[in-house]
C-alpha positions in Angstrom: 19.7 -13.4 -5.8 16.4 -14.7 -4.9 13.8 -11.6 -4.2 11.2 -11.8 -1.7 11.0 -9.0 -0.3 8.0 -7.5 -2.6 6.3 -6.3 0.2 8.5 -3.3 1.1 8.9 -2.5 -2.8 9.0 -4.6 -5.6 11.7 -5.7 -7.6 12.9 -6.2 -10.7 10.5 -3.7 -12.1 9.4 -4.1 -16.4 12.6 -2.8 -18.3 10.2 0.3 -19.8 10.2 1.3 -16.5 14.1 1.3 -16.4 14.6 2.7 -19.9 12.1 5.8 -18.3 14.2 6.8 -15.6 17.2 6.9 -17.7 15.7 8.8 -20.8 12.7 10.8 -19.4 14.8 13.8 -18.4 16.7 13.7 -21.5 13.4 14.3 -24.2 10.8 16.3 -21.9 12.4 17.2 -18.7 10.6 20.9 -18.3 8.0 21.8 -15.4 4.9 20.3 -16.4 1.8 22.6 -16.8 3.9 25.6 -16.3 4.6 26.7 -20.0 3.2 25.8 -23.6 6.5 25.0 -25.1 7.2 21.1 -26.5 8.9 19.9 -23.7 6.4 21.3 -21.1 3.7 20.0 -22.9 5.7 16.4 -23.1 6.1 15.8 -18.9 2.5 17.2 -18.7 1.2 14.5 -20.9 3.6 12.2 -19.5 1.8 13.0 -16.1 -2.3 13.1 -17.0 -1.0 9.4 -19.3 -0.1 8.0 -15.7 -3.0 9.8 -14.5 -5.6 8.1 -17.1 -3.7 4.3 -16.8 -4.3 4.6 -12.6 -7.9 6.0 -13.4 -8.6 3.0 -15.6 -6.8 0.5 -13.3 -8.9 1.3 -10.3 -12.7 1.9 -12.3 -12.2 5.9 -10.5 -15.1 8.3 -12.2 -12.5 10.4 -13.3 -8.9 10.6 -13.8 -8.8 13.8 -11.7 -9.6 11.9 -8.5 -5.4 10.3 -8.7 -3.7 12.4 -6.8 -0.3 12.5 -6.8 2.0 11.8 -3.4 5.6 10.7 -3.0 4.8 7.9 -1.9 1.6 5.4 0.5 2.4 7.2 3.3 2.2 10.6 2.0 -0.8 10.2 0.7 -2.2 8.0 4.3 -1.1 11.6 5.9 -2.6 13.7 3.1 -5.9 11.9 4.0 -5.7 11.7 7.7 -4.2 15.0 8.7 -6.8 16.9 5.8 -9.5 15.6 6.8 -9.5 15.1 11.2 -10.0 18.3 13.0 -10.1 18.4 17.0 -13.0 16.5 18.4 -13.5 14.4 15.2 -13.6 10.4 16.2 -11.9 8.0 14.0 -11.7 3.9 14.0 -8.9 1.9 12.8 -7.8 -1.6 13.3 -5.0 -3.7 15.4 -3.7 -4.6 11.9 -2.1 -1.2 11.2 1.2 -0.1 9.7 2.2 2.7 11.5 1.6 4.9 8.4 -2.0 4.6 9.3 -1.3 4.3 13.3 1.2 7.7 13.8 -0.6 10.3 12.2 -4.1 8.8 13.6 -2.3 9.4 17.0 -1.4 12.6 16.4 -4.4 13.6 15.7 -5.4 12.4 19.1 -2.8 13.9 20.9 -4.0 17.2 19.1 -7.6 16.7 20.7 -8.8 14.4 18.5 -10.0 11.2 19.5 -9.4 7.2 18.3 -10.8 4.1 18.5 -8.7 1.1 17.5 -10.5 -2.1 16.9 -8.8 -5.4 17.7 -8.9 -8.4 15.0 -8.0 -12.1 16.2 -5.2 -13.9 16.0 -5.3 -14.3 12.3 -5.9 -10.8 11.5 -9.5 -11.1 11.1 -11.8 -7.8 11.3 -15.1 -7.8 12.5 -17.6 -5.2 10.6 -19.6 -5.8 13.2 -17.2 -4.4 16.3 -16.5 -1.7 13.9 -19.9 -0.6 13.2 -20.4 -1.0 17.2 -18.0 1.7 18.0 -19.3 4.2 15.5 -20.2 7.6 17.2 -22.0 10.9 16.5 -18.9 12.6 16.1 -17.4 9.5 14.1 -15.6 11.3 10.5 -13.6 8.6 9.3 -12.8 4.6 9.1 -8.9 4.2 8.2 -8.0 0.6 7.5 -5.7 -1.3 6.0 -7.0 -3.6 2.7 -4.3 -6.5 3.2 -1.4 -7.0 6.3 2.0 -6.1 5.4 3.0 -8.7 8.2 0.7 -11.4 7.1 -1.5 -10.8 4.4 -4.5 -11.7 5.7 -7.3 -9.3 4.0 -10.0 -7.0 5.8 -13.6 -6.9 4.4 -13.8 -3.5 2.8 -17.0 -4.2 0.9 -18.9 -4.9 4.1 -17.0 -1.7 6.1 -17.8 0.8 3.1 -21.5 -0.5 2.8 -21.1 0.8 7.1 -19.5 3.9 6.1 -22.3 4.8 3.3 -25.3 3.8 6.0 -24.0 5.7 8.6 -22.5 8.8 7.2 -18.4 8.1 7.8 -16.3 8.2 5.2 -13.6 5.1 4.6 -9.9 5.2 3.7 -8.0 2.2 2.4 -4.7 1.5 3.0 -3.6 -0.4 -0.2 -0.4 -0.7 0.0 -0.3 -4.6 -0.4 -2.8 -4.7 -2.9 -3.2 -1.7 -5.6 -1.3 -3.7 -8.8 -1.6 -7.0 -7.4 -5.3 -7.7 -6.8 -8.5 -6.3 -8.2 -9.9 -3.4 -6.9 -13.3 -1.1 -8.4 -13.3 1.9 -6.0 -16.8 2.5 -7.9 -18.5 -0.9 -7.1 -16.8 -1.1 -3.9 -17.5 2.2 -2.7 -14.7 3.3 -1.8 -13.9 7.2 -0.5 -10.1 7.4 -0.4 -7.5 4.9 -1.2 -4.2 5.2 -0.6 -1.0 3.3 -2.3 2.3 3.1 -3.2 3.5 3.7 -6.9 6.9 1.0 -6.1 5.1 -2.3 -5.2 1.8 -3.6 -6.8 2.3 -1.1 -9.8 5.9 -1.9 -10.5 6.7 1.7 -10.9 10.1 3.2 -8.7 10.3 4.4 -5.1 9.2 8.4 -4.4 5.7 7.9 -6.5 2.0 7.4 -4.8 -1.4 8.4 -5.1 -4.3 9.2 -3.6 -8.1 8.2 -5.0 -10.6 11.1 -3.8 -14.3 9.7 -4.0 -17.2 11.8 -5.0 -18.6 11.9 -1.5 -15.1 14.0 -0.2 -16.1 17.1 0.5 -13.1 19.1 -0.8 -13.8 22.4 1.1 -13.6 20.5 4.3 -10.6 18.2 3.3 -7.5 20.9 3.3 -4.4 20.2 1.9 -0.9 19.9 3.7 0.7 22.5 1.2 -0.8 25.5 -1.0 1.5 27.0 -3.6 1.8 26.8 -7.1 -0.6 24.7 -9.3 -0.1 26.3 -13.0 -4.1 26.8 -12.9 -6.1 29.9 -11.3 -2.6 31.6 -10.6 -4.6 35.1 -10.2 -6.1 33.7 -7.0 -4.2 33.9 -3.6 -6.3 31.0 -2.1 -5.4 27.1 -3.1 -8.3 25.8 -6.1 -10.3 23.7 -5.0 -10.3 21.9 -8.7 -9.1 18.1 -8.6 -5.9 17.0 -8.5 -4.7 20.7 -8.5 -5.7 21.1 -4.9 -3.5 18.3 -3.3 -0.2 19.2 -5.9 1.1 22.1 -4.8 4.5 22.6 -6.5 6.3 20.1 -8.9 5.3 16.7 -9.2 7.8 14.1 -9.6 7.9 13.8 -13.3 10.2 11.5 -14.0 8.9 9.3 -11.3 5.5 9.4 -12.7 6.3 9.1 -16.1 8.3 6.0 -15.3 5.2 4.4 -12.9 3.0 4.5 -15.7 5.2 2.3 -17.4 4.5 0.1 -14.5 1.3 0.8 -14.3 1.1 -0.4 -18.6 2.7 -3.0 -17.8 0.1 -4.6 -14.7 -2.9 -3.3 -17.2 -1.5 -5.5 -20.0 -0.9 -8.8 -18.1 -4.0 -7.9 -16.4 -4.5 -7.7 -12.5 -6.3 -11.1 -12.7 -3.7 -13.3 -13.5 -0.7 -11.3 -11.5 -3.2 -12.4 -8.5 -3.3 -15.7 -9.5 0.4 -15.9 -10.3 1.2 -14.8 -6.5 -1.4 -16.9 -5.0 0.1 -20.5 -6.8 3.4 -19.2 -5.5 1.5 -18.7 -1.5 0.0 -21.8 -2.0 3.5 -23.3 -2.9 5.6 -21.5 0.3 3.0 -21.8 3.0 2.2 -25.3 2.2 6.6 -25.9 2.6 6.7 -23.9 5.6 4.1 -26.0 7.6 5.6 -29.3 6.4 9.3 -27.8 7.9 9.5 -28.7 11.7 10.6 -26.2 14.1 8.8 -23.7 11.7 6.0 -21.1 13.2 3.8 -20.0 10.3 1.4 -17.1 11.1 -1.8 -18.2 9.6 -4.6 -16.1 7.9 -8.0 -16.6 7.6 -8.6 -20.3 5.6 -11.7 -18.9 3.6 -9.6 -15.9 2.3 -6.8 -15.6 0.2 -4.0 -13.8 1.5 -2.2 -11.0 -0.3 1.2 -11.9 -1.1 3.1 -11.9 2.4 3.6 -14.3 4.8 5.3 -14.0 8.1 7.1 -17.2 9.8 9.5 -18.3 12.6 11.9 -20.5 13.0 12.9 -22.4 16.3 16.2 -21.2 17.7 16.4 -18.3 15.4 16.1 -14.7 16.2 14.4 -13.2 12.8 17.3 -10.5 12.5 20.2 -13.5 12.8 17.8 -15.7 10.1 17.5 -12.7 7.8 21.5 -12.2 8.0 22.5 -15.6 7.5 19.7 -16.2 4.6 21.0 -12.9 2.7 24.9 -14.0 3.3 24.8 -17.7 2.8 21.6 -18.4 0.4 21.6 -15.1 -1.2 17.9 -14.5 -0.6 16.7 -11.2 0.1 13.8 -10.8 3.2 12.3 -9.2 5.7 13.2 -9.5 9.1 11.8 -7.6 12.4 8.1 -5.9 13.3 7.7 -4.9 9.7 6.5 -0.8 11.2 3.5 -2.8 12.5 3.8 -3.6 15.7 0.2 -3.6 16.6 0.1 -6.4 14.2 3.0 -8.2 15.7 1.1 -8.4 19.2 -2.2 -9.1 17.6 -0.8 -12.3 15.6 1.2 -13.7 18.9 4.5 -13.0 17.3 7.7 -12.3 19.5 9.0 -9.4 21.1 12.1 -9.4 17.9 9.1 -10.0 14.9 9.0 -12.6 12.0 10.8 -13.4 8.7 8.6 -12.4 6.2 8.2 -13.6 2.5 7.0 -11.4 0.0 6.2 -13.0 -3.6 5.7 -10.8 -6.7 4.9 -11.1 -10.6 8.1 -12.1 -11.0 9.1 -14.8 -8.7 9.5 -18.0 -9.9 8.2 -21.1 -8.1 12.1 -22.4 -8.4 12.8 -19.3 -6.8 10.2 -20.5 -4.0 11.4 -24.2 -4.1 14.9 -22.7 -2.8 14.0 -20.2 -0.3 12.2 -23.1 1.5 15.8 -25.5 0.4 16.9 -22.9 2.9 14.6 -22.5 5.6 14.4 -26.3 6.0 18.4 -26.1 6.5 18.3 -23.3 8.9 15.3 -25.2 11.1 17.8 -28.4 11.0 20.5 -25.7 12.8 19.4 -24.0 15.3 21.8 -21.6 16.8 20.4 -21.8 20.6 
């Protein structure tokens, strides 16, 4: 099978992270944090390890600031729903996945109230038209770092520089990035970033985290659940001490334990040449696409380079009957549809039924590429209308 679907998780994952989900349980699998005895203390080291490896990925000023979630979206809600409180104004952008979009409309429907700022056809955000819809009552800038439908990259640096001068804090989405790209929450100034522990980091589904800057206020930024913590049990009231705050009850252990495998594993190759790994394989598919007639590729900005996801057409193909007969016949695994984005879908000109999308990742092979275009080319040649 050839893999490109990255994008919704990654796959294969390093084999430590395999031999962790099959032995973890086995060698320490007591309730971290809750008892002193060896096995305890094993997941809880297991868990700060992880901790420290995310800390060190991202540059965060501690490893305290990672706080565990089960997954991006968990941890987009965590930030969201914790921090909004009727009356408070927040921005996003037409580039949205909907865990960014949903719980930013609830919060409007609960008397909150939302501005979303549109980008151009090839997913470009303005700072400028962000910064211009700023208000007194402004609390937060939610955005995504990198398309899931297209890739195409927003300008945090120049939207947290906004959100320091005028008093708002920013939360990145980075779902499409955290693992595969560089990212210094210090130098970039970033307040809360929010990711997935199954893509970018290689780690398996159910794991996430959430990066809490030093200008969160934590007394104003409640958490979704209160309960047990194994610290400050003789208080009734949830801590307010980092990561304790936001984990309420058991972490997934095993999960954790096995994403920092992953984790290891991106910090040993180094985040640098994963990125340039995926972008020879972009440059490689995008440059096939546009030579295949009867192909539609969705372009991104030409003086940025893309995450790892690219979104196409083909002429008398539906996405969902392309994706079907590309998994049956060529044995290639894809994404087909409005990829939970469809703010994104309308904002790039795409059809009412979505694109195909192509994910790379650390492991594809440019063979691999070579052949998924073999078979685009053959599908374009046979249209079914």
């Amino acid at each position: 099978m050839i893999y490109l679907d990255n994008a919704a998780t990654s796959w294969p994952k390093p084999e430590s992270v395999y031999q962790t989900l099959g032995d973890f349980l086995r060698i320490a699998g007591a309730n971290p944090g809750r008892a002193g005895h060896k096995m305890a203390v094993q997941a809880a080291e297991a868990i700060a390890r992880t901790r420290r490896s995310i800390a060190e990925l991202l540059n965060a000023e501690t490893p305290e600031r990672v706080v565990f979630a089960s997954n991006a979206t968990d941890a987009l809600n965590l930030a969201i729903r914790g921090l909004l409180r009727p009356g408070d104004h927040a921005i996003t952008s037409s580039m949205e996945h909907n865990s960014v979009i949903r719980p930013l409309r609830a919060h409007e429907r609960e008397g909150g109230e939302l501005t979303i700022v549109r980008a151009d056809e090839l997913g470009r955000v303005d700072p400028a038209d962000v910064e211009a819809v700023i208000q007194p009552n402004t609390k937060l800038i939610a955005i995504t770092h990198a398309s899931n439908v297209t890739g195409a990259v927003t300008p945090i640096e120049a939207l947290a520089g906004i959100a320091q001068r005028r008093g708002v804090l920013l939360l990145v989405d980075g779902a499409q990035t955290v693992g595969a790209r560089p990212i210094d929450v210090q130098a970039i100034g970033i307040d809360l970033l929010a990711f997935p522990g199954h893509k970018g980091l290689l780690g398996p589904t159910g794991t996430g985290a959430l990066y809490i800057g030093p200008r969160v206020d934590l007394e104003r930024f409640t958490p979704l659940r209160s309960g047990g913590t194994g610290i400050h049990s003789e208080d009734e009231e949830q801590p307010l001490t980092l990561p304790w705050r936001y984990e309420a009850g058991t972490v997934n252990t095993v999960g954790i334990a096995a994403l920092g495998e992953g984790v290891t594993y991106v910090l040993e190759h180094g985040v640098e040449e994963i990125a340039r790994h995926e972008e020879g394989l972009m440059d490689r598919l995008k440059s096939g696409l546009r030579s295949i007639d009867g192909v539609r590729l969705f372009e991104t900005d030409p003086d940025v380079t893309p995450a790892a996801v690219c979104s196409f057409t083909i002429d008398g193909w539906t996405p969902g009957d392309a994706g079907a007969v590309l998994d049956s016949s060529f044995e290639i695994a894809c994404r087909v549809g409005l990829h939970c984005a469809p703010l994104t879908i309308e904002t790039i000109g795409a059809g009412a039924t979505g694109t195909i999308r192509f994910s790379p990742g650390p492991f594809t092979t440019a063979d691999e590429i070579d052949q998924a275009l073999g078979a685009v080319a053959e599908l374009a040649e046979s249209p079914l209308t």
